[in-house]
C-alpha positions in Angstrom: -6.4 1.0 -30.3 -4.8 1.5 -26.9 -6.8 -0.1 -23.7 -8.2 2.6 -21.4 -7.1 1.1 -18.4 -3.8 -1.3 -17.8 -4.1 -3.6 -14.8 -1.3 -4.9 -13.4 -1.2 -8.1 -11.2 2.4 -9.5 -9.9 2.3 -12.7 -9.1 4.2 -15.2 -6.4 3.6 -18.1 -4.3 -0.4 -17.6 -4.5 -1.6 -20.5 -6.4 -4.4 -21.4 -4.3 -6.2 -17.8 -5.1 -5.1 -16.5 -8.5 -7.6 -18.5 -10.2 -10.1 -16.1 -8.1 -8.0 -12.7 -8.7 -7.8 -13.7 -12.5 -11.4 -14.6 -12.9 -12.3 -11.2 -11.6 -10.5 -9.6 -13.9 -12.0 -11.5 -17.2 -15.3 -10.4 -15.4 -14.7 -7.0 -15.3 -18.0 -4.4 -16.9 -15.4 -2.3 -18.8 -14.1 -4.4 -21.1 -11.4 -2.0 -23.2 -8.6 -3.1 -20.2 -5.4 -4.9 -20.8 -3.9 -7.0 -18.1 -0.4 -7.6 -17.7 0.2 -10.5 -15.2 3.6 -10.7 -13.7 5.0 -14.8 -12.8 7.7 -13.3 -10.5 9.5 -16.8 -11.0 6.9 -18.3 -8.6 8.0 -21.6 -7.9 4.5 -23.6 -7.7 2.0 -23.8 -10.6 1.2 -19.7 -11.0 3.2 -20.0 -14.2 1.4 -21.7 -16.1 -2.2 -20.3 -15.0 -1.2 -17.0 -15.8 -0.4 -19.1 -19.7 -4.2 -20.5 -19.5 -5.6 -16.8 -19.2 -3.6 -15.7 -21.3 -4.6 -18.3 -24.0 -8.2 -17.6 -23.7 -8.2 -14.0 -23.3 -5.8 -11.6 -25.8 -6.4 -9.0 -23.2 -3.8 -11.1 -20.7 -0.7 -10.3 -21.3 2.6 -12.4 -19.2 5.6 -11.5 -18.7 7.5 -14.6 -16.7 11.0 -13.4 -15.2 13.7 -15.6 -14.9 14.5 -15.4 -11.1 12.2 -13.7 -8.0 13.1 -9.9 -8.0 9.8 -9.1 -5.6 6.3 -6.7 -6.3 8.5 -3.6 -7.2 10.7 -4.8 -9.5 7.3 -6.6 -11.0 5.2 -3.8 -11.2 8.0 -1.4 -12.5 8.8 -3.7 -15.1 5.1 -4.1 -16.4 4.8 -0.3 -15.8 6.9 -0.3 -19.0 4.9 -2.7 -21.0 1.9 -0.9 -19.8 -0.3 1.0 -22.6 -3.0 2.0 -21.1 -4.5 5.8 -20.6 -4.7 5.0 -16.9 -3.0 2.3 -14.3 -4.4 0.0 -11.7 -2.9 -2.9 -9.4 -4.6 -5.9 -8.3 -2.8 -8.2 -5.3 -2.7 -11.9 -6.7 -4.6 -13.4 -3.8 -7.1 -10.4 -3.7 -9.9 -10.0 -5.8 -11.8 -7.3 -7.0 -15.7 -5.8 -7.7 -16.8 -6.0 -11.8 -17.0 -2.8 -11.6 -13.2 -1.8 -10.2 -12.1 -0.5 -13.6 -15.8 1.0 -14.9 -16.3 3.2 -11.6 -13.3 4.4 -11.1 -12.8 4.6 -14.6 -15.6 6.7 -15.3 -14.8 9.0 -12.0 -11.3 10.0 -13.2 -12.4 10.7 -16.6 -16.3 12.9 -15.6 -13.7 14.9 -12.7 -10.6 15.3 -15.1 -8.9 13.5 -11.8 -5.1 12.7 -12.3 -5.7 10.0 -9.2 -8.9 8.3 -8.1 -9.0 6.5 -4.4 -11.9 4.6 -3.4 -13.1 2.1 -0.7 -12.3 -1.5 -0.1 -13.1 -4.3 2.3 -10.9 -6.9 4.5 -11.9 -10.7 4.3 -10.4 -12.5 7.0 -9.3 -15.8 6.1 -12.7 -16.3 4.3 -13.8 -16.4 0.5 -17.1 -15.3 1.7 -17.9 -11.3 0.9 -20.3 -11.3 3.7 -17.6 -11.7 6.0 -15.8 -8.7 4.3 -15.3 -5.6 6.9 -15.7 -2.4 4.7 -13.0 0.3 5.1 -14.6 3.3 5.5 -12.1 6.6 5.5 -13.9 8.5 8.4 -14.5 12.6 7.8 -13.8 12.4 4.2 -16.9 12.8 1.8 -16.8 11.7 -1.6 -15.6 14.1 -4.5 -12.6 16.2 -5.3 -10.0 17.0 -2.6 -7.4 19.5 -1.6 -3.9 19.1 -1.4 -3.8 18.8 2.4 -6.7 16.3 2.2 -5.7 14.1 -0.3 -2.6 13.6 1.7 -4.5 13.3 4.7 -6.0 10.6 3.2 -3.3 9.0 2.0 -2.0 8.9 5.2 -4.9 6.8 6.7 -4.9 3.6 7.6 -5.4 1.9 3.7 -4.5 4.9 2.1 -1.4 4.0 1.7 -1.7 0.6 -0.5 -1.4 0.8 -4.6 -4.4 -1.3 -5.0 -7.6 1.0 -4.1 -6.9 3.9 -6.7 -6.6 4.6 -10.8 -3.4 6.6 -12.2 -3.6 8.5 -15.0 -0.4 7.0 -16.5 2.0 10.0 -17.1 1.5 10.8 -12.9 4.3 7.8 -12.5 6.8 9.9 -15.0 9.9 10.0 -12.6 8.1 7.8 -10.2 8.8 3.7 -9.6 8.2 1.3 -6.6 11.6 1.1 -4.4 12.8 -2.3 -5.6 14.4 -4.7 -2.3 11.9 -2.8 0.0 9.1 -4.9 1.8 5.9 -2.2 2.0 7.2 -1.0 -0.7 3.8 1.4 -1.2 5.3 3.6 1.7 7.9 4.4 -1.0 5.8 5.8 -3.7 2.4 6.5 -3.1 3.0 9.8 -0.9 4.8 11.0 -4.1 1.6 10.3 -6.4 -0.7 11.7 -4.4 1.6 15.0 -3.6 1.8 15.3 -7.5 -1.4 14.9 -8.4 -3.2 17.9 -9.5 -7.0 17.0 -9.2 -7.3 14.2 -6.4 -11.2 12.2 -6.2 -12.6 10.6 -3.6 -14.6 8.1 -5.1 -16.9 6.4 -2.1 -17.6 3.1 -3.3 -16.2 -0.5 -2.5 -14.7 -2.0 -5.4 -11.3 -4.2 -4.2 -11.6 -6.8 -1.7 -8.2 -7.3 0.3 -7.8 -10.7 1.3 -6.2 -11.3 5.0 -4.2 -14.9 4.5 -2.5 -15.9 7.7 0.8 -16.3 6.0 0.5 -13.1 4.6 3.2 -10.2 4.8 0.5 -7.8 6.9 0.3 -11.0 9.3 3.3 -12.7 9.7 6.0 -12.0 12.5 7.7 -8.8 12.6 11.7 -10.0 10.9 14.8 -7.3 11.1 14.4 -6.5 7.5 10.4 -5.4 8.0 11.9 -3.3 10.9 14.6 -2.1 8.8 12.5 -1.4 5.6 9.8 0.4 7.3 11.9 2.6 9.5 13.8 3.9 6.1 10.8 4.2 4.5 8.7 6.2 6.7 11.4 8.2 7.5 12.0 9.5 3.9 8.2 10.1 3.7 8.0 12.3 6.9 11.4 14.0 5.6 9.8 14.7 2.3 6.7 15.8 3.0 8.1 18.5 5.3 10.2 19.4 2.8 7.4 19.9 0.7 5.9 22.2 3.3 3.1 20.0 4.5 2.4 19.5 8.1 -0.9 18.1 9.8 -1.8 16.6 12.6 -2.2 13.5 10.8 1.7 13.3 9.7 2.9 13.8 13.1 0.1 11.5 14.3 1.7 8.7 11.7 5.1 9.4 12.0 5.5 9.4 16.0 2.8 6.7 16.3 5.2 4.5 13.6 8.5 5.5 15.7 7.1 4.3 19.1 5.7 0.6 17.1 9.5 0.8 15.9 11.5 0.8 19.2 8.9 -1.7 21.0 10.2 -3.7 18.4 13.9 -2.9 17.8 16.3 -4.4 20.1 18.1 -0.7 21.6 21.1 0.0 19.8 22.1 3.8 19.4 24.6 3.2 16.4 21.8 1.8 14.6 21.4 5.1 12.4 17.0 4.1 12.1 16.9 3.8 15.7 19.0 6.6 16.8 16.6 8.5 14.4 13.7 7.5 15.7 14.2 7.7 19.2 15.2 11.3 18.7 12.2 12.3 17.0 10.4 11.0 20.9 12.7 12.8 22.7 12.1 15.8 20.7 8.7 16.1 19.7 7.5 18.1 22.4 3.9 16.8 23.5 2.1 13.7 22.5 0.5 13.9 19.0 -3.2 15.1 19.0 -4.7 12.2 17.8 -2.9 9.9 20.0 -5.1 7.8 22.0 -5.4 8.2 26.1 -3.2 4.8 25.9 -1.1 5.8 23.0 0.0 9.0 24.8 1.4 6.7 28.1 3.3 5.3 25.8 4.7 8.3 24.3 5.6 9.7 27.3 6.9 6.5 29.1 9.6 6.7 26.5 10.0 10.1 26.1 11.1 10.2 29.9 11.7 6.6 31.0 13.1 4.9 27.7 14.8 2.1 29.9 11.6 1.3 31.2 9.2 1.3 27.9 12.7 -1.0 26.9 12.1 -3.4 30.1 8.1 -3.4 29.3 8.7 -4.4 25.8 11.7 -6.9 26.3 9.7 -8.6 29.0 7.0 -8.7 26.6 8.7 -10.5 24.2 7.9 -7.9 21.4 11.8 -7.2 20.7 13.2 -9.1 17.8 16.5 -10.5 18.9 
């Protein structure tokens, strides 16, 4: 018989946590799961951990690749191996609640829900859940959404990552991770969401995001970061448009991305993402509604005196040379 729910953890450079991640997982309350660990040709001793879970539990499936492709490429390949009825990802150096796969689970299957999101908590540097700082997704209560919600919510901070939601499977028909892309999730997970018929809100914390200082989320902003994340938010905006949804919330994303961007970016006008970018300033005619009192100086500091919101920033030392 096919599991009920395929879990799919890629794995690199996270030896000192994946015993934690994978013990989570053998500890899960729903016990009909499969779990397809990705080695992502992780140089340390992942490799063969991933072998001793695998040995002890026939739920554990490996798959070790030859050379480092990155998460997409990881998850899209055990996409393919997946058999499950529905699809969930796990960071290797997060861990999750016992009852990640029976709660959410059970939610998608009682509300007929093609996509279930639910809560999750940031620990700091700490393997202490005490310490853990909940996320909770303000003005949203729990239970089916609309459309324009669910993509509100998407659009949150944390709404955006792979790893606090269930798929039913066929929702990623068409659909992969955008392989060579850091935050990758940018990529994909607007698409899911827009394609979802029945969206759920399921208001419970059940995956525990752990902040590592060496992390992606906290290490120095590189020209490929900038370069990934201006592509990628830009097709997102682009699409959604296309799609015929506005909110406040997409503009408040979108401009409040561009203006992190170009405090960044050293100013270059032939560079096609910053070009872009600072057109959508100049053009966007009054600071986005949700934009804070501090947020809106900024806005409008570039939008009338971009040499100056340069100067500020190169002074700074925020510009990557």
């Amino acid at each position: 018989m096919k599991p009920l729910v395929s879990i799919i953890v890629p794995v690199y450079r996270v030896e000192a946590y994946l015993t934690r991640c994978l013990d989570s997982l053998c500890q899960q309350s729903l016990t009909d799961i499969e779990v397809i660990v990705v080695d992502d040709a992780s140089p340390d001793g992942c490799g063969a951990i991933c072998d001793e879970y695998a040995a002890k539990d026939p739920r554990f499936k490996v798959l070790h690749l030859p050379e480092n492709r990155g998460l997409s490429a990881a998850r899209n390949l055990a996409m393919e191996h997946a058999c499950g009825k529905y699809l969930m990802f796990v960071d290797s150096d997060d861990w999750v609640h016992k009852d990640f796969c029976q709660a959410a689970y059970n939610c998608a299957e009682q509300n007929q829900a093609d996509l279930v999101m639910f809560n999750y908590a940031r620990v700091i540097h700490s393997d202490v859940v005490r310490n853990a700082q909940p996320k909770v997704f303000v003005g949203f209560k729990e239970g089916l959404q609309t459309k324009e919600e669910s993509l509100d919510m998407m659009l949150e901070d944390g709404g955006n990552a792979a790893w606090n939601k269930i798929y039913r499977k066929e929702l990623f028909e068409g659909i992969t991770y955008p392989e060579g892309f850091l935050y990758e999730d940018t990529g994909a997970t607007y698409k899911l969401v827009f394609k979802a018929a029945r969206f759920y809100f399921l208001d419970q914390t059940l995956y525990f995001q752990y902040i590592r200082p060496n992390s992606i989320t906290q290490s120095k902003v590189s020209q490929k970061a900038l370069s990934d994340r201006a592509k990628l938010n830009t097709q997102r905006y682009r699409d959604l448009r296309a799609w015929g949804f506005e909110s406040d919330m997409l503009e408040f994303r979108f401009i409040n991305f561009a203006l992190w961007y170009l405090a960044y970016q050293k100013r270059d006008m032939a560079n096609p993402d910053y070009a872009h970018l600072a057109q959508a300033i100049q053009t966007c005619p009054k600071a986005p509604k949700l934009f804070s009192w501090k947020r809106k100086i900024l806005f409008y500091t570039y939008k009338y005196c971009p040499w100056l919101y340069d100067l500020f920033f190169t002074l700074r030392g925020t510009k990557v040379q």
